[in-house]
C-alpha positions, 0 to 999 in steps of 0.5 A: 369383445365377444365374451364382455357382451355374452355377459350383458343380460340386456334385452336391447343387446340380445339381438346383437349379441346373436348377430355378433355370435354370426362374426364368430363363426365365420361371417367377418371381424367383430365390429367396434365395441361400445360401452353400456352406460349405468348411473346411479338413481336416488329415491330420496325426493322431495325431502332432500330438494326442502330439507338439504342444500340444493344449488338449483333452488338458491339459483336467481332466478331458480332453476327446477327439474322438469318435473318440479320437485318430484315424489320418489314414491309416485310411479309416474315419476319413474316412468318418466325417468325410465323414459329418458334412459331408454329413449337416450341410451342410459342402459340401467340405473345403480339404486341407493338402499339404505340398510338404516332407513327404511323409508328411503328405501320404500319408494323403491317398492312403492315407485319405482318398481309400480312404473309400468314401463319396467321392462326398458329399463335394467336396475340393481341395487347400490348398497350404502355401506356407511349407513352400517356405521361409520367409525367418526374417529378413523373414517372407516367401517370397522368391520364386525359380527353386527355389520357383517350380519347386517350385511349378509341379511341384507343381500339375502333379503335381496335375493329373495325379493328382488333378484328374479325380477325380470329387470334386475341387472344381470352379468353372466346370470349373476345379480349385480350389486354395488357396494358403497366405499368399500375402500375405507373398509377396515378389519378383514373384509375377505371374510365378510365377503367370503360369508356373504357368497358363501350364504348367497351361493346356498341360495343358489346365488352367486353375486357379481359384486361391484366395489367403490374402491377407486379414489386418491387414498384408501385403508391398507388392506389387512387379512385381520382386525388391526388396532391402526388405521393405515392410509395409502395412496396405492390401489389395495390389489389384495382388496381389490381381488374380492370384488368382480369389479371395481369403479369410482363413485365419484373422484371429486376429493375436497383436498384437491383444490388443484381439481377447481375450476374449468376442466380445461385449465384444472389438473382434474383430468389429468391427475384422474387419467393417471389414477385410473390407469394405476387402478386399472393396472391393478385390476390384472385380467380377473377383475374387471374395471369401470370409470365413471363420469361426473358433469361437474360438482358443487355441493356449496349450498348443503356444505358451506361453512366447508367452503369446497370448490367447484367443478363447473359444468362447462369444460372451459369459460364460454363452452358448450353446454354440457361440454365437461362431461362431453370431453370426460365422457371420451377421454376417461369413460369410452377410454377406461372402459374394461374391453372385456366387459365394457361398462361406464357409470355416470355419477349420477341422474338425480343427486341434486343436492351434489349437483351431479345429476344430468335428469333433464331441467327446465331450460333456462338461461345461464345464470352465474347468480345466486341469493346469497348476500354476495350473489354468488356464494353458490355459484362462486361466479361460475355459469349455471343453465337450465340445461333441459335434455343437454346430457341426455344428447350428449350421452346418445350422441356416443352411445347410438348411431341410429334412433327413431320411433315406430308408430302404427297407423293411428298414431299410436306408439308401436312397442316391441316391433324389430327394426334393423341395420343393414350394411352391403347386404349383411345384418349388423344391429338390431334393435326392438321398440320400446313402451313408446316406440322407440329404438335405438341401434348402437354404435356398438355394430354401426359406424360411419357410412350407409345403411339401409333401416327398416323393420323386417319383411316391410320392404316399405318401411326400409330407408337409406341412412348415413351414419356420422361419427360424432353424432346420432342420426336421429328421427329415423321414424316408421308408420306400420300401415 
């Protein structure tokens, strides 16, 4: 536990990681850990809510994101977003670069790093590996001299443009990157990464490299280039080594139709729980795992002559709003959850066109119709609600004990002032505001009972607060006078 936080270079933690450092030498056991939660950014907006299949948009009546279809490339948008992750508990977001397409990855430069509250949020890059070149016949990426120079220029541009931003996602000092479906790599990927740390490290680089290599088949890892492509459905332990950690984007699979339906009566999560536990076997003590959580799937409107299933939104017929990702949130990602480094991915805020995102929308109604001939073409009768801040509470409900906001004496947001915790006379967590004031003390250091909060050195601005287990005490709210 003490060594997974020493590697979070996160400013929300910094002042936890000091107070766990005080149970190190002496001052109690170490409390409960808690998870950090990732999920992964798409920068391709409004393109894809026109020119892709998009269920909100064929909804009756239609459904928006609140904010409507938005531009990628305007900064406001992305405040906006970091916002939401900063306010609710979503500590940073994987963003998709595209090797091939460089104007996806222009809003990048262009938006979301021009967001003037940058710094409450922690990003990395999530490289889209296919975009190298997809073998149409095999599946695979077959590796050769052109990718793997791709490749390693890529990561270097990488470094020299975007590692030293002070938000770039850092474990223990070394730049994150995500790696897209590495497990359809085929030919001799430990010398493609073996190149790419080399190139890096004489960069003084060394990357922590995240592999997408989780789901129900993969290529059978080979040391050199092989003329037949082998499948299985056992984890790669010799690929999975090359990596310092390894997730699922996403375990939705079309072949799987016994995973259709309401999560309650479906083998989604039993079949997933179990491939996670083989997949976390294999990680041995090197390598580290990270589980990921969808809120449901459906993809009809982009792939309909595919006729793939659904995974609805609520975990059984009539449920809570949001109630899938609720239970999944608990019984694979808090579960899963490497206890050396603990981290959960969500896929993801905004991959409309999938339906996987939990970015707030416009509340409305459920509505189980569509606009197709038969009304439910894309919903396949399935209930579809304009969810609002749904996930967002669901998410800060497992994640934070105490939030609320600091204001001075005009009204204004206070950002950077110290709020604590206080347990029978001994500090647990801490937290400092931010853009908007906002704080957020984890149930990393907090379970249930009463604290005293309050920002230091105002015992004025100190209160009692109970803290439930199954839910955040929110509202908690200071005025500096």
């Amino acid at each position: 536990m003490i060594a997974s936080l020493r590697h979070l270079n996160l400013p929300r933690l910094l002042m936890s990681l000091i107070i766990l450092l005080m149970f190190i030498v002496g001052c109690g056991p170490p409390p409960p850990k808690q998870p950090l939660v990732g999920a992964y950014y798409y920068l391709w907006f409004p393109r894809n809510f026109w020119k892709m299949g998009y269920l909100r948009r064929y909804l009756k009546p239609p459904q928006s994101p609140v904010l409507g279809s938005y531009n990628s490339s305007d900064p406001e948008t992305a405040e906006r977003h970091i916002a939401w992750c900063s306010r609710y508990g979503i500590d940073f977001l994987a963003i998709d670069w595209w090797p091939n397409y460089p104007q996806r990855n222009k809003p990048l430069e262009d938006g979301f790093l021009q967001a003037s509250n940058i710094q409450d949020i922690k990003w990395c890059i999530f490289y889209e590996t296919p975009s190298l070149g997809v073998d149409n016949a095999g599946g695979t990426i077959i590796w050769d001299e052109k990718k793997t120079a791709r490749l390693v220029a890529d990561l270097l541009k990488f470094a020299s443009t975007y590692f030293n931003h002070p938000s770039y996602l850092k474990i223990d000092g070394r730049p994150v990157i995500f790696l897209y479906v590495t497990r359809i790599f085929w030919g001799d990927t430990a010398a493609v990464l073996k190149k790419v740390r080399a190139e890096l490290r004489k960069k003084g680089v060394d990357p922590f490299i995240i592999g997408d290599e989780v789901f129900w088949m993969a290529t059978v890892d080979i040391d050199g280039e092989g003329s037949l492509v082998e499948w299985t459905d056992s984890p790669q332990s010799s690929r999975i080594k090359l990596f310092d950690a390894i997730t699922p984007y996403n375990m939705y699979e079309t072949l799987k139709r016994e995973h259709a339906g309401y999560g309650a009566e479906s083998r989604y999560l039993s079949e997933v729980d179990e491939k996670f536990a083989e997949y976390r076997a294999a990680c041995g003590d090197d390598v580290v795992f990270i589980p990921n959580v969808i809120p449901g799937y459906n993809d009809r409107p982009l792939r309909i002559r595919r006729d793939h299933y659904v995974i609805p939104r609520l975990w059984e017929k009539d449920g809570a709003p949001g109630s899938l990702f609720s239970v999944l949130f608990d019984r694979l990602g808090l579960k899963y959850a490497d206890p050396d480094l603990p981290i959960i991915m969500i896929t993801s805020w905004n991959e409309w066109n999938e339906d996987t995102a939990i970015e707030p929308l416009t509340p409305a109604p459920p509505t189980t119709r569509d606009i197709s001939k038969s009304g439910t073409l894309f919903t396949e009768g399935y209930p579809y609600s304009g969810f609002g801040e749904t996930y967002l509470r669901i998410i800060r409900d497992k994640v934070v004990a105490v939030s609320g906001r600091v204001m001075d004496k005009s009204g204004k947001p206070a950002p950077g002032i110290l709020v604590e915790g206080w347990l029978e006379g001994k500090l647990v967590a801490s937290d400092t505001t931010d853009s908007a004031g906002y704080y957020r003390l984890s149930r990393l250091m907090m379970g249930e009972g009463e604290y005293r909060v309050g920002i230091p050195g105002l015992r004025s601005l100190c209160r009692t607060v109970a803290v439930a287990g199954d839910r955040t005490t929110g509202n908690v709210n200071f005025v500096l006078k």
